[in-house]
PQR file with spaces between the fields and no chain letter, atoms N, CA, C, O and H, PARSE charges and radii, in Angstrom:
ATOM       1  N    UNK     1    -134.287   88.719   76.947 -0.4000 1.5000
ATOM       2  CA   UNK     1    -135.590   89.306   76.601 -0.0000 2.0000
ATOM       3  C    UNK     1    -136.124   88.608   75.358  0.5500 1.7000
ATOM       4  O    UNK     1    -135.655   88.547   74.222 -0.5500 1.4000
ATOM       5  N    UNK     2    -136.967   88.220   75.759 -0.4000 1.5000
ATOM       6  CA   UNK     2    -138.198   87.226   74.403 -0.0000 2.0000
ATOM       7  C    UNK     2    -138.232   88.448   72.982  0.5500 1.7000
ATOM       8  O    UNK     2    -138.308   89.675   73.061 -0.5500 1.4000
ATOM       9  H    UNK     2    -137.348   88.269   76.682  0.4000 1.0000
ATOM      10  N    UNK     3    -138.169   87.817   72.081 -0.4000 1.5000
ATOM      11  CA   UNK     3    -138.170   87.967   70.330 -0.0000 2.0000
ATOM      12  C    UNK     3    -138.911   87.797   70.047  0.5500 1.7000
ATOM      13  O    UNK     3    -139.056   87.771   68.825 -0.5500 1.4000
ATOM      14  H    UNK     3    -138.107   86.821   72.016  0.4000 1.0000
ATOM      15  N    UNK     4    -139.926   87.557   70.828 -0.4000 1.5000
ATOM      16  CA   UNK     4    -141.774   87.102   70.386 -0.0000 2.0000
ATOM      17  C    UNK     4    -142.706   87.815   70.332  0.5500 1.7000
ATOM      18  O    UNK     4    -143.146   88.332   71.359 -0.5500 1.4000
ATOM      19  H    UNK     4    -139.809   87.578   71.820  0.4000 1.0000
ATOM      20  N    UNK     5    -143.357   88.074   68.898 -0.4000 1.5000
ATOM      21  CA   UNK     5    -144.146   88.638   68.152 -0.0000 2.0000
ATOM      22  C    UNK     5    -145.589   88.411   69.223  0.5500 1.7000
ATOM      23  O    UNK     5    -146.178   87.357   69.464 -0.5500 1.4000
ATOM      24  H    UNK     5    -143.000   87.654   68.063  0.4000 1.0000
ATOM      25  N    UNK     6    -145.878   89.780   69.724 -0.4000 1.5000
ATOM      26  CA   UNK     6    -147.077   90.286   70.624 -0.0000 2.0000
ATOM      27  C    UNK     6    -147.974   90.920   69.883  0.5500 1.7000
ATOM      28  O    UNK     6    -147.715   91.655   68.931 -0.5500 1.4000
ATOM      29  H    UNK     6    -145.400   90.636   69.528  0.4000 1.0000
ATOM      30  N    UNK     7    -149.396   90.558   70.445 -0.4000 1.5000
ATOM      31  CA   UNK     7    -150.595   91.376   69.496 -0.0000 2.0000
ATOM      32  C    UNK     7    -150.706   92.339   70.990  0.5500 1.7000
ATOM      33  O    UNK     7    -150.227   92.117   72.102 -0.5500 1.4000
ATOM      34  H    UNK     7    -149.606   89.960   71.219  0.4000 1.0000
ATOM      35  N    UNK     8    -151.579   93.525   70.463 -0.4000 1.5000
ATOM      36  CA   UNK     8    -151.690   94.394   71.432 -0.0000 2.0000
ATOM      37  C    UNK     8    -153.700   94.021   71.884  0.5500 1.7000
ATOM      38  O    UNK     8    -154.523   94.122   70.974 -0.5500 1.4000
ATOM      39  H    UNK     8    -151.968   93.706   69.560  0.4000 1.0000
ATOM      40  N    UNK     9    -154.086   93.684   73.109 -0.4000 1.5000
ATOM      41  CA   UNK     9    -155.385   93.411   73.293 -0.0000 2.0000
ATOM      42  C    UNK     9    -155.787   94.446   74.533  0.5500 1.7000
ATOM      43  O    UNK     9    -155.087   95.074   75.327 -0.5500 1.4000
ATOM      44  H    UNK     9    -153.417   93.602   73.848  0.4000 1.0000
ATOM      45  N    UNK    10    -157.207   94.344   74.348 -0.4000 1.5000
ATOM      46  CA   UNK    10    -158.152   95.443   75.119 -0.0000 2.0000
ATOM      47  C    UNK    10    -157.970   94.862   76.580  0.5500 1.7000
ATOM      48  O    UNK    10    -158.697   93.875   76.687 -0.5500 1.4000
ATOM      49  H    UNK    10    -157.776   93.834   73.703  0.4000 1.0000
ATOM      50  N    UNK    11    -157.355   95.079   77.598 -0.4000 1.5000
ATOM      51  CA   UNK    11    -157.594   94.369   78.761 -0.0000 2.0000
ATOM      52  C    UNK    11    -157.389   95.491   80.098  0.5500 1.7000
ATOM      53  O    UNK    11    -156.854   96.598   80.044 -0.5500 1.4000
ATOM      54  H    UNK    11    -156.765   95.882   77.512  0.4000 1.0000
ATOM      55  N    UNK    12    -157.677   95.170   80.662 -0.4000 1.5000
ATOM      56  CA   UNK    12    -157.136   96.061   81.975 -0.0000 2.0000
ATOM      57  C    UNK    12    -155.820   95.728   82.441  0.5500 1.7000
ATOM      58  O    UNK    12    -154.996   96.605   82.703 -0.5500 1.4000
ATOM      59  H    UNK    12    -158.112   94.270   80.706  0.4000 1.0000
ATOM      60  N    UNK    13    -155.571   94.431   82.561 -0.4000 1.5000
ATOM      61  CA   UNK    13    -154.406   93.378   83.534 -0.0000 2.0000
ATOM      62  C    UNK    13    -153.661   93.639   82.474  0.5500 1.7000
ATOM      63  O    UNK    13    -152.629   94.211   82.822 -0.5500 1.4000
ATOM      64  H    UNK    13    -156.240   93.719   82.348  0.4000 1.0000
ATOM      65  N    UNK    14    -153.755   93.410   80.922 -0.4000 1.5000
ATOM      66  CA   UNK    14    -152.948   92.587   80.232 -0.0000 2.0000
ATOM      67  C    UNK    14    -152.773   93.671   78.907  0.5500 1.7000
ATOM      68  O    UNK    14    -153.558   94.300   78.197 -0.5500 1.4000
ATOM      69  H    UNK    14    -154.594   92.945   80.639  0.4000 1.0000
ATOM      70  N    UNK    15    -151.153   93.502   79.003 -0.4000 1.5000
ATOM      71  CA   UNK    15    -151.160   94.675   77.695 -0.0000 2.0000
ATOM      72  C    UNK    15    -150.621   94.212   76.417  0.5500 1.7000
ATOM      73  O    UNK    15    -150.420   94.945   75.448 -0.5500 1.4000
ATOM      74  H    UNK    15    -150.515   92.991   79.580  0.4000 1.0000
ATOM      75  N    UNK    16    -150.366   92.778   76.476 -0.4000 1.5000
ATOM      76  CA   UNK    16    -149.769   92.156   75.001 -0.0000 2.0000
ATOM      77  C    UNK    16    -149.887   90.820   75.119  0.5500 1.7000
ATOM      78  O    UNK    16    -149.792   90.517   76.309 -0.5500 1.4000
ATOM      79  H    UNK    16    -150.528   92.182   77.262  0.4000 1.0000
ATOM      80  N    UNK    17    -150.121   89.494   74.133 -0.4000 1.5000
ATOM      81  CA   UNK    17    -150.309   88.322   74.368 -0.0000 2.0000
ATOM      82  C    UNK    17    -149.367   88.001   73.026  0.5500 1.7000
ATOM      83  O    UNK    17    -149.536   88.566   71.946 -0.5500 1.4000
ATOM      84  H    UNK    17    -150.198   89.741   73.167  0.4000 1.0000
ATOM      85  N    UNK    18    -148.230   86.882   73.317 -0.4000 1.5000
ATOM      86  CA   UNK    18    -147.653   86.553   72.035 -0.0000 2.0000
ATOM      87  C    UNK    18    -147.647   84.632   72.119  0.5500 1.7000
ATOM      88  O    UNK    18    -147.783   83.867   73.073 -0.5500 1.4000
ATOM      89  H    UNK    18    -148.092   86.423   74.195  0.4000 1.0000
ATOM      90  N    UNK    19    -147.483   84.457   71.036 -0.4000 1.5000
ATOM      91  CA   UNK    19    -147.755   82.574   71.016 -0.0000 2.0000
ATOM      92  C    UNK    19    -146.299   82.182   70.268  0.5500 1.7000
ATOM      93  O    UNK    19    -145.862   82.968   69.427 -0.5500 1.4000
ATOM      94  H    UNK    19    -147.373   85.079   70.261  0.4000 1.0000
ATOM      95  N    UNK    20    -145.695   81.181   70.527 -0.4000 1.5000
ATOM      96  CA   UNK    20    -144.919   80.375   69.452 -0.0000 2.0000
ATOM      97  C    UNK    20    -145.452   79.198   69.734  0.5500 1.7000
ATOM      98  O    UNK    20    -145.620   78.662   70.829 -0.5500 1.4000
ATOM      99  H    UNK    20    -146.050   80.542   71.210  0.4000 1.0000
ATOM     100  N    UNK    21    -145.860   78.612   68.013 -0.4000 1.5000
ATOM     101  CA   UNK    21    -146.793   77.581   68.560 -0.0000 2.0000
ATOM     102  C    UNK    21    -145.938   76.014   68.039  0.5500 1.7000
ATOM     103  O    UNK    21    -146.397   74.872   68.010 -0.5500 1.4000
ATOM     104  H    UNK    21    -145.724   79.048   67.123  0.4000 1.0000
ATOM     105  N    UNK    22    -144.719   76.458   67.713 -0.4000 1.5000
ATOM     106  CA   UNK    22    -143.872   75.172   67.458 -0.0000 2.0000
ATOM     107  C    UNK    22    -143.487   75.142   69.176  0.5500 1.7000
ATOM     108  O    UNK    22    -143.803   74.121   69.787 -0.5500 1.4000
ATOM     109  H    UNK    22    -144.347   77.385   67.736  0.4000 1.0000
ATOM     110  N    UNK    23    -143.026   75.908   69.688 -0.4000 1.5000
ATOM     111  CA   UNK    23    -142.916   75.497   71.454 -0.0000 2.0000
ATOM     112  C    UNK    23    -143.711   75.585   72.398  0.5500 1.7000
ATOM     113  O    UNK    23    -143.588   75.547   73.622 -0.5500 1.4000
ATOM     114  H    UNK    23    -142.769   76.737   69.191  0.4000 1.0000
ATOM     115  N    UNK    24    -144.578   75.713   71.680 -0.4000 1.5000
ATOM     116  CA   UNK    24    -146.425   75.733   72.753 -0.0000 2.0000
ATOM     117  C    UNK    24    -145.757   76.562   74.047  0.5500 1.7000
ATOM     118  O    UNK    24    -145.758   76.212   75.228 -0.5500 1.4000
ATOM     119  H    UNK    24    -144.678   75.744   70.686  0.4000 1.0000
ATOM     120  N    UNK    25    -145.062   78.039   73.318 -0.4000 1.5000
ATOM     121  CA   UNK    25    -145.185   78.884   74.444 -0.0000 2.0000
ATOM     122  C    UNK    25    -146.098   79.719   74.264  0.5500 1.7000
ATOM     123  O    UNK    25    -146.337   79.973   73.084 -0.5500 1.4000
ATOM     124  H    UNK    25    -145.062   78.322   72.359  0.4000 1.0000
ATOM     125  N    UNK    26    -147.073   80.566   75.510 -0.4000 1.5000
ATOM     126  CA   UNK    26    -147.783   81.592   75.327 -0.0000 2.0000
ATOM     127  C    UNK    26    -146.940   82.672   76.067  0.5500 1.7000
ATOM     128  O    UNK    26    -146.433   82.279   77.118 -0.5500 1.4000
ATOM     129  H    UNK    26    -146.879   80.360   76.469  0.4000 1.0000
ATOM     130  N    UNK    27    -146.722   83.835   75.742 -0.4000 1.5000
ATOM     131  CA   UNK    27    -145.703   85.002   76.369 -0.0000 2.0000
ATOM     132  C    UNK    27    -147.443   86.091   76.569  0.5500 1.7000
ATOM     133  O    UNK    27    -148.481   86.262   75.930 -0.5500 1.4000
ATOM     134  H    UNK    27    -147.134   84.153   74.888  0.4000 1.0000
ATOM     135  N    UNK    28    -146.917   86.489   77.660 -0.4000 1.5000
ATOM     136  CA   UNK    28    -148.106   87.544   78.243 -0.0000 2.0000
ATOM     137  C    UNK    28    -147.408   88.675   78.857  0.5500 1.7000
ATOM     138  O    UNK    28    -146.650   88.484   79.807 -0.5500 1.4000
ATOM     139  H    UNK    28    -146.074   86.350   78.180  0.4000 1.0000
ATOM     140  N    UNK    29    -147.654   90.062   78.281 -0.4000 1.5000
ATOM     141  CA   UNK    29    -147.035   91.343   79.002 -0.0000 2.0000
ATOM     142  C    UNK    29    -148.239   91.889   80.011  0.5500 1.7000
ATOM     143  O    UNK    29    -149.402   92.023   79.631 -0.5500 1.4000
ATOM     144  H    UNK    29    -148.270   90.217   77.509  0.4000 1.0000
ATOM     145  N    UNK    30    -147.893   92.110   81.020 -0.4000 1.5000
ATOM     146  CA   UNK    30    -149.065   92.324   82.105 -0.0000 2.0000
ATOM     147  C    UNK    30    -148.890   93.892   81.766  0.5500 1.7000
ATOM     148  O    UNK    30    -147.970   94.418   81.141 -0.5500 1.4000
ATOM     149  H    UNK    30    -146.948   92.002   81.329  0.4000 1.0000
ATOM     150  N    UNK    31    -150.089   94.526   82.381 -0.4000 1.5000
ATOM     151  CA   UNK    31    -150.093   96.408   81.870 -0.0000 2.0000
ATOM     152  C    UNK    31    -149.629   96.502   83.419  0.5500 1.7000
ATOM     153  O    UNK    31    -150.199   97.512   83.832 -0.5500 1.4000
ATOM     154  H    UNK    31    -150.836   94.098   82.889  0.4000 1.0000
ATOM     155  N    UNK    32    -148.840   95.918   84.527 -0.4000 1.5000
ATOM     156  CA   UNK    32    -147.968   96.525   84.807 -0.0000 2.0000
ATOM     157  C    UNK    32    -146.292   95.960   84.986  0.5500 1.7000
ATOM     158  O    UNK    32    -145.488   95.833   85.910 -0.5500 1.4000
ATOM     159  H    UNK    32    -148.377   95.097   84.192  0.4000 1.0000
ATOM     160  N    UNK    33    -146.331   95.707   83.432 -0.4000 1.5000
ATOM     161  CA   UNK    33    -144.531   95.782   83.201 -0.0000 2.0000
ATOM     162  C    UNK    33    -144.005   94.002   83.447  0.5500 1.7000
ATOM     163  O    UNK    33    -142.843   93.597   83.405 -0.5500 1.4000
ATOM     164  H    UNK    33    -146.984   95.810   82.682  0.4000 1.0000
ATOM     165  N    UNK    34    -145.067   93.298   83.665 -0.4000 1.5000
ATOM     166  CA   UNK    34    -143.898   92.150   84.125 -0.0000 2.0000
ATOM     167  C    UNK    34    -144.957   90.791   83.029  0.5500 1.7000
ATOM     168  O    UNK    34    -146.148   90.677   82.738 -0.5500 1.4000
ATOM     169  H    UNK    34    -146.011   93.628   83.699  0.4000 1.0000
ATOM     170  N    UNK    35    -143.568   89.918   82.700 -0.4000 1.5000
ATOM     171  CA   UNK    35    -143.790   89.285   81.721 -0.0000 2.0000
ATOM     172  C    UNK    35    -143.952   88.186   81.929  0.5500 1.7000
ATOM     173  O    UNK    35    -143.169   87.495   82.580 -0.5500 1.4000
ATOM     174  H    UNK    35    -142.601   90.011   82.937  0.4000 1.0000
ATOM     175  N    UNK    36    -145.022   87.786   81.411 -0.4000 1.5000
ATOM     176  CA   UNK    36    -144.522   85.608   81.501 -0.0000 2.0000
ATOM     177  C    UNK    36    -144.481   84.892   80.871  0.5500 1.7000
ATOM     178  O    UNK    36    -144.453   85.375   79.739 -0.5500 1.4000
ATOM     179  H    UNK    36    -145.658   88.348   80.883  0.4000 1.0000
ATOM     180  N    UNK    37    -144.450   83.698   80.852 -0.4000 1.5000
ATOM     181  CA   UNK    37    -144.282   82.728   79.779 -0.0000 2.0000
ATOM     182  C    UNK    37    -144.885   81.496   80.710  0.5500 1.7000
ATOM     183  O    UNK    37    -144.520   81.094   81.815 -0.5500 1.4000
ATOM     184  H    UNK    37    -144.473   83.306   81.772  0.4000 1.0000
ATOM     185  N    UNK    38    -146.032   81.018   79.766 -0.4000 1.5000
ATOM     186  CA   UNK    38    -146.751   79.745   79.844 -0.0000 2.0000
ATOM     187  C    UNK    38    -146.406   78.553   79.278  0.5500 1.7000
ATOM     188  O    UNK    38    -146.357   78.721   78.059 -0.5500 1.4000
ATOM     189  H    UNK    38    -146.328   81.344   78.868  0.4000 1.0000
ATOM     190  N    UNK    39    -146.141   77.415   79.581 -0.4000 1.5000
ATOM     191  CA   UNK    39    -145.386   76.155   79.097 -0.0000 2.0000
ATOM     192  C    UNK    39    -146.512   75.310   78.575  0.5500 1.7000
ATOM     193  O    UNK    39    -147.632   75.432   79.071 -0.5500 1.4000
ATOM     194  H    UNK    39    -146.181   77.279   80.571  0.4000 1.0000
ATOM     195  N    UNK    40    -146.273   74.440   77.579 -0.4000 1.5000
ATOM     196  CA   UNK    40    -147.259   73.392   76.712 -0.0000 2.0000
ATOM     197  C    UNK    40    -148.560   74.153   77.030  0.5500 1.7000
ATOM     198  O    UNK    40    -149.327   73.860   77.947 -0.5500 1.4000
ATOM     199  H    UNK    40    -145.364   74.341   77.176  0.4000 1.0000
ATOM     200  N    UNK    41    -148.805   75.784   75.629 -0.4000 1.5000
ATOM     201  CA   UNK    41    -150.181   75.770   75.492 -0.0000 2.0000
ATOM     202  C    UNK    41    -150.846   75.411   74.206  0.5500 1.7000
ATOM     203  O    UNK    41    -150.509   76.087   73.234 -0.5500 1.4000
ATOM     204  H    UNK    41    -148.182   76.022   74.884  0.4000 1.0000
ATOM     205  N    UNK    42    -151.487   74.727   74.074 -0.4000 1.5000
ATOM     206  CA   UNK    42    -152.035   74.379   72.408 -0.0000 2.0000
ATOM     207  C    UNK    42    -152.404   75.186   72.032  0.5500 1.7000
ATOM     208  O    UNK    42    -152.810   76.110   72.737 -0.5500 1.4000
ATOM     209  H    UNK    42    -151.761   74.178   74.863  0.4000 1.0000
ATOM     210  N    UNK    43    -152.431   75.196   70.505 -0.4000 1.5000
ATOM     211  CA   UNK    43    -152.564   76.201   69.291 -0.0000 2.0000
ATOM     212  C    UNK    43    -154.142   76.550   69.819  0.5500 1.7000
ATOM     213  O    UNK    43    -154.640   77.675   69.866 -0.5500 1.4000
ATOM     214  H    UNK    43    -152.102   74.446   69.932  0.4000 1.0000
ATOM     215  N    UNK    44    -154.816   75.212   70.219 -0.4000 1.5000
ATOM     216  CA   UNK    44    -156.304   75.948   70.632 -0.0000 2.0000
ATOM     217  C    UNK    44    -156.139   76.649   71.812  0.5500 1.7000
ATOM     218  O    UNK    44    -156.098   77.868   71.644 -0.5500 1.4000
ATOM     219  H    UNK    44    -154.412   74.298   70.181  0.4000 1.0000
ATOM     220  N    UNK    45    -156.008   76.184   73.197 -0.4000 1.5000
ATOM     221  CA   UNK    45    -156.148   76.858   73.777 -0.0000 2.0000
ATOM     222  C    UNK    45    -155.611   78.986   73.501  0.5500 1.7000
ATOM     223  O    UNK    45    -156.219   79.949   73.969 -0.5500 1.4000
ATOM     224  H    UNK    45    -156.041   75.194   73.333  0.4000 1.0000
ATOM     225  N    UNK    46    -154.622   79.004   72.813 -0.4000 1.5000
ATOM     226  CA   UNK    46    -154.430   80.172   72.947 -0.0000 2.0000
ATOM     227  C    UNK    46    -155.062   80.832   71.934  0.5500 1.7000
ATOM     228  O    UNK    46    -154.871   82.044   71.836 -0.5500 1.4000
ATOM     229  H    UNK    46    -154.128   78.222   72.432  0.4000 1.0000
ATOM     230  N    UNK    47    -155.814   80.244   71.120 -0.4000 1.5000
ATOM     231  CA   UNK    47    -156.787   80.911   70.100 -0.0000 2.0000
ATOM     232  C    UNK    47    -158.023   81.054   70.991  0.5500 1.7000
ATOM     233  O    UNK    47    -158.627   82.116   70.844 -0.5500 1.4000
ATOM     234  H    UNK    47    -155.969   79.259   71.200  0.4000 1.0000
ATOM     235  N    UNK    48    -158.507   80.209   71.867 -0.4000 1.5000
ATOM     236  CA   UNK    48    -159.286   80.616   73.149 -0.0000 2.0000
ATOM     237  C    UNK    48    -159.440   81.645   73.732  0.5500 1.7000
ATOM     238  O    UNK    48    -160.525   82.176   73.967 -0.5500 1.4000
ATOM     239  H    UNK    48    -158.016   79.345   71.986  0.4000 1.0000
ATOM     240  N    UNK    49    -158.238   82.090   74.068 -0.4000 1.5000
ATOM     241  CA   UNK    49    -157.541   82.683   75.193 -0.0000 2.0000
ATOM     242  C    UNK    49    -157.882   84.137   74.157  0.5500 1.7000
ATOM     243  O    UNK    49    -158.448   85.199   74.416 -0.5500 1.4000
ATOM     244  H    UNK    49    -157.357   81.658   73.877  0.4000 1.0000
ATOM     245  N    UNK    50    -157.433   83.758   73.273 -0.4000 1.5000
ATOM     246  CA   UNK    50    -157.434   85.418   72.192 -0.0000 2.0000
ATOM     247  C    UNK    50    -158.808   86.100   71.795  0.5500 1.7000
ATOM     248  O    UNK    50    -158.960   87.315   71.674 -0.5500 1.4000
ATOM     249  H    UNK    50    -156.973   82.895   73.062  0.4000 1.0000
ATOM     250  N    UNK    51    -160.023   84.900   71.566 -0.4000 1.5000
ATOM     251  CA   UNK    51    -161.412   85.205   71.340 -0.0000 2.0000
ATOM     252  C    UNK    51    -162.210   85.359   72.627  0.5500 1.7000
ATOM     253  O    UNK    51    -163.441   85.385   72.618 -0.5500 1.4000
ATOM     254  H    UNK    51    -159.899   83.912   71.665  0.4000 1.0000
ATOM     255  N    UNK    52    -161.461   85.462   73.761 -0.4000 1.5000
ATOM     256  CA   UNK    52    -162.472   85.489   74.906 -0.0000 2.0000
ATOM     257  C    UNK    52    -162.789   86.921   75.084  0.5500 1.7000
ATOM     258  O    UNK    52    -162.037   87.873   74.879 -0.5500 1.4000
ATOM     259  H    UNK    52    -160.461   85.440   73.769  0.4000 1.0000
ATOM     260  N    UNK    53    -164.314   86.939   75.599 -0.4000 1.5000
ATOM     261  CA   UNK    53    -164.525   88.506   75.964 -0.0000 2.0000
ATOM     262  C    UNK    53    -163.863   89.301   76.947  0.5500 1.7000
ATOM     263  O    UNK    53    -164.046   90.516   77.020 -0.5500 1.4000
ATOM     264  H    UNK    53    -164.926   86.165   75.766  0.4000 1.0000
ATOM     265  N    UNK    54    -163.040   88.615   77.768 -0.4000 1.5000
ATOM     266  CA   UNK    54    -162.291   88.977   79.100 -0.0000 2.0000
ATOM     267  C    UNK    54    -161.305   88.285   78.999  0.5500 1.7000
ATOM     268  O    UNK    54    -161.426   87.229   79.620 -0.5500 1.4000
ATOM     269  H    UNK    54    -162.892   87.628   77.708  0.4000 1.0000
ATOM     270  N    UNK    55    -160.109   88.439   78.347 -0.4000 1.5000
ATOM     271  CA   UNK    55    -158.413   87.862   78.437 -0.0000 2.0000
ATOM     272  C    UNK    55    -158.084   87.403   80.017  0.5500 1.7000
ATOM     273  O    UNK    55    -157.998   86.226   80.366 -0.5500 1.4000
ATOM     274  H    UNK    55    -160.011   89.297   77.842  0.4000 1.0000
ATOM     275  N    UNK    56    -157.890   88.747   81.051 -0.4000 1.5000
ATOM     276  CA   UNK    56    -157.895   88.337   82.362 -0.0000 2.0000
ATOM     277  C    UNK    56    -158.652   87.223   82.643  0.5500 1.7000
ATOM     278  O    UNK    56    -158.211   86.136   83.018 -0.5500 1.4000
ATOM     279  H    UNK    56    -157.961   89.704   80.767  0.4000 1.0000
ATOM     280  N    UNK    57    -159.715   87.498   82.467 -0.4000 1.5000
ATOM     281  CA   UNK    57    -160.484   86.049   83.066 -0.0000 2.0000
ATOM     282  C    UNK    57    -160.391   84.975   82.662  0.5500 1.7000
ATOM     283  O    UNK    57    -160.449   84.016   83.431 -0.5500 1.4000
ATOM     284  H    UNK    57    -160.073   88.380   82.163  0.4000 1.0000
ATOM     285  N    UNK    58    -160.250   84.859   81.568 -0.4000 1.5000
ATOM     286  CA   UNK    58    -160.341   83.620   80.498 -0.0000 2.0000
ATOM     287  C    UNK    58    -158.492   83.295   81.226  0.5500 1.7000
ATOM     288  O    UNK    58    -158.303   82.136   81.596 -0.5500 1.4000
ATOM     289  H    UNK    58    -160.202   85.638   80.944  0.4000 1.0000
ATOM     290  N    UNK    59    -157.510   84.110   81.354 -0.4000 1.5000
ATOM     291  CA   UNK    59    -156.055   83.437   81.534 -0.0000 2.0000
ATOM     292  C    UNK    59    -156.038   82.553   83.100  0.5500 1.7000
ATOM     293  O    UNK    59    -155.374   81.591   83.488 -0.5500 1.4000
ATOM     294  H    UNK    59    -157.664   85.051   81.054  0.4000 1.0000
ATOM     295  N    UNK    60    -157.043   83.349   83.710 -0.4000 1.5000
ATOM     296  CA   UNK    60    -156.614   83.119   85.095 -0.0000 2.0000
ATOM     297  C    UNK    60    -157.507   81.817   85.318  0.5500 1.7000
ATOM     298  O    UNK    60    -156.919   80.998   86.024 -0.5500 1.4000
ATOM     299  H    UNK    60    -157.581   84.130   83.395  0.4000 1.0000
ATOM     300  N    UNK    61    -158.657   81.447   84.938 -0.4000 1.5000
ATOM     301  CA   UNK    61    -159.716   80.671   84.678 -0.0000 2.0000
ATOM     302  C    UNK    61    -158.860   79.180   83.639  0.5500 1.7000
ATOM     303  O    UNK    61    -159.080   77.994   83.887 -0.5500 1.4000
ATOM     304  H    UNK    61    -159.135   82.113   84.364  0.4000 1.0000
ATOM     305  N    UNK    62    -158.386   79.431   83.077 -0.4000 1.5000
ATOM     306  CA   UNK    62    -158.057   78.490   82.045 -0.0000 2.0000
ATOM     307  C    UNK    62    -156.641   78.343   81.517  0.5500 1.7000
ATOM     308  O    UNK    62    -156.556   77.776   80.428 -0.5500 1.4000
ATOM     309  H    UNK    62    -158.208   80.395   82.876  0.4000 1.0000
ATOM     310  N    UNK    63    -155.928   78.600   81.878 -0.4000 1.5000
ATOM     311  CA   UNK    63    -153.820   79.220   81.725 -0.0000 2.0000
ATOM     312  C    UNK    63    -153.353   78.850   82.930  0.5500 1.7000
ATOM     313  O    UNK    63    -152.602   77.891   83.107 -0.5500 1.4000
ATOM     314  H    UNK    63    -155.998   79.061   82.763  0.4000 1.0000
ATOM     315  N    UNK    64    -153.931   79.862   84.109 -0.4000 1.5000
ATOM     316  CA   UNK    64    -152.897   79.824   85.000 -0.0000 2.0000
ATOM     317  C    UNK    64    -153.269   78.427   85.462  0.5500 1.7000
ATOM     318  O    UNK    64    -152.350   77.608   85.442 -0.5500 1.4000
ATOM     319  H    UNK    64    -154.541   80.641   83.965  0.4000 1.0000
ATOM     320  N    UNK    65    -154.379   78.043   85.847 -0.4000 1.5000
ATOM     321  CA   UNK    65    -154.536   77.174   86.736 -0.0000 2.0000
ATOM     322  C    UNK    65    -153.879   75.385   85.885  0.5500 1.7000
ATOM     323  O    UNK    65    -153.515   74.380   86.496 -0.5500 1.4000
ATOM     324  H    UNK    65    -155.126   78.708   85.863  0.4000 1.0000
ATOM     325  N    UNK    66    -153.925   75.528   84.855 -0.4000 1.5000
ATOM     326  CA   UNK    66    -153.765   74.417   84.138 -0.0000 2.0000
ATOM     327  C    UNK    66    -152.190   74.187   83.353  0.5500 1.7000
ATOM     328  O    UNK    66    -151.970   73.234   82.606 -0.5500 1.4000
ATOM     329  H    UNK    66    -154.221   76.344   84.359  0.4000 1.0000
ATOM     330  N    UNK    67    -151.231   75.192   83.667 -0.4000 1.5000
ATOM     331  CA   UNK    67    -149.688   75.200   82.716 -0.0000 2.0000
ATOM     332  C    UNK    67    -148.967   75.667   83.822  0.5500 1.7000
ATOM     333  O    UNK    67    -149.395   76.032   84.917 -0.5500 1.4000
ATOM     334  H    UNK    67    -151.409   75.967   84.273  0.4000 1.0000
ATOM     335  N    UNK    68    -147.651   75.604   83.338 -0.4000 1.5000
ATOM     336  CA   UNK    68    -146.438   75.836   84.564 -0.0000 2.0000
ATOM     337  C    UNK    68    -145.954   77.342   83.907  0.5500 1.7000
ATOM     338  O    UNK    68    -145.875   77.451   82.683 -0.5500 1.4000
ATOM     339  H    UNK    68    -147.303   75.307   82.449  0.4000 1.0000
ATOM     340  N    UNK    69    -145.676   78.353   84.693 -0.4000 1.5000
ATOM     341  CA   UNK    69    -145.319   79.193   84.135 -0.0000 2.0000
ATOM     342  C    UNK    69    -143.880   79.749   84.966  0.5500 1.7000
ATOM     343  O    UNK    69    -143.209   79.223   85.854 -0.5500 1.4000
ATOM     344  H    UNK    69    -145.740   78.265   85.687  0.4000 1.0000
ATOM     345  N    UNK    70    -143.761   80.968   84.289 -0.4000 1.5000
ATOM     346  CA   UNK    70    -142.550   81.775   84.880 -0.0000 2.0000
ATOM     347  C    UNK    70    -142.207   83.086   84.340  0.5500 1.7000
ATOM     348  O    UNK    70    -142.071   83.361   83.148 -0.5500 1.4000
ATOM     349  H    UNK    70    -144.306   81.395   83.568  0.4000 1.0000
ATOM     350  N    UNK    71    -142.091   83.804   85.263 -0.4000 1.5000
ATOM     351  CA   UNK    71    -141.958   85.505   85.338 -0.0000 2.0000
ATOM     352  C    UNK    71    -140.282   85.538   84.422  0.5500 1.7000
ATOM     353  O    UNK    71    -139.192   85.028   84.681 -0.5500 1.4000
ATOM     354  H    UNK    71    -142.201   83.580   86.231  0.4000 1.0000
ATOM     355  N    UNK    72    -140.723   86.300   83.425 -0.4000 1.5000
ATOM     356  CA   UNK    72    -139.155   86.656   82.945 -0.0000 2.0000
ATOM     357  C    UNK    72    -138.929   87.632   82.764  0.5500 1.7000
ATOM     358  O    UNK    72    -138.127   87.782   81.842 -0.5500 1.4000
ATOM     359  H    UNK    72    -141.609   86.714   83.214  0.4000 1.0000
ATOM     360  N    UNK    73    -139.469   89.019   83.509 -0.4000 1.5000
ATOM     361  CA   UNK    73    -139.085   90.072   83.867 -0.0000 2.0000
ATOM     362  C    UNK    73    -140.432   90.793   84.781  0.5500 1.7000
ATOM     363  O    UNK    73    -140.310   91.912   85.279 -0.5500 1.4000
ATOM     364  H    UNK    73    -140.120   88.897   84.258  0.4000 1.0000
């Protein structure tokens, strides 16, 4: 289980977003229970990702389609 410091954001889908930005991981808690982890995201993109008016949209639009990811719970 990830040690990574999560902010809590307004979303429907999404109930926590955390960054380590020495391993350009982005960690995402979905609001229902399951976790992921995004591979090589830049310090910008996930400052992106954090100022968008819609997190869901902005991840699925600009994250998923563009990084390798994986469910870790």
């Amino acid at each position: 289980v990830s040690k990574m410091e999560r902010q809590r954001v307004k979303s429907e889908s999404i109930a926590e977003i955390g960054y380590d930005a020495t391993a350009e991981i982005l960690e995402v808690l979905f609001a229902n229970g399951r976790l992921y982890h995004y591979f090589s995201v830049s310090q910008d993109a996930f400052e992106r990702l954090m100022r968008a008016e819609s997190h869901g949209k902005h991840l699925n639009a600009n994250i998923k389609s563009r990084h390798q990811y994986k469910q870790i719970r």
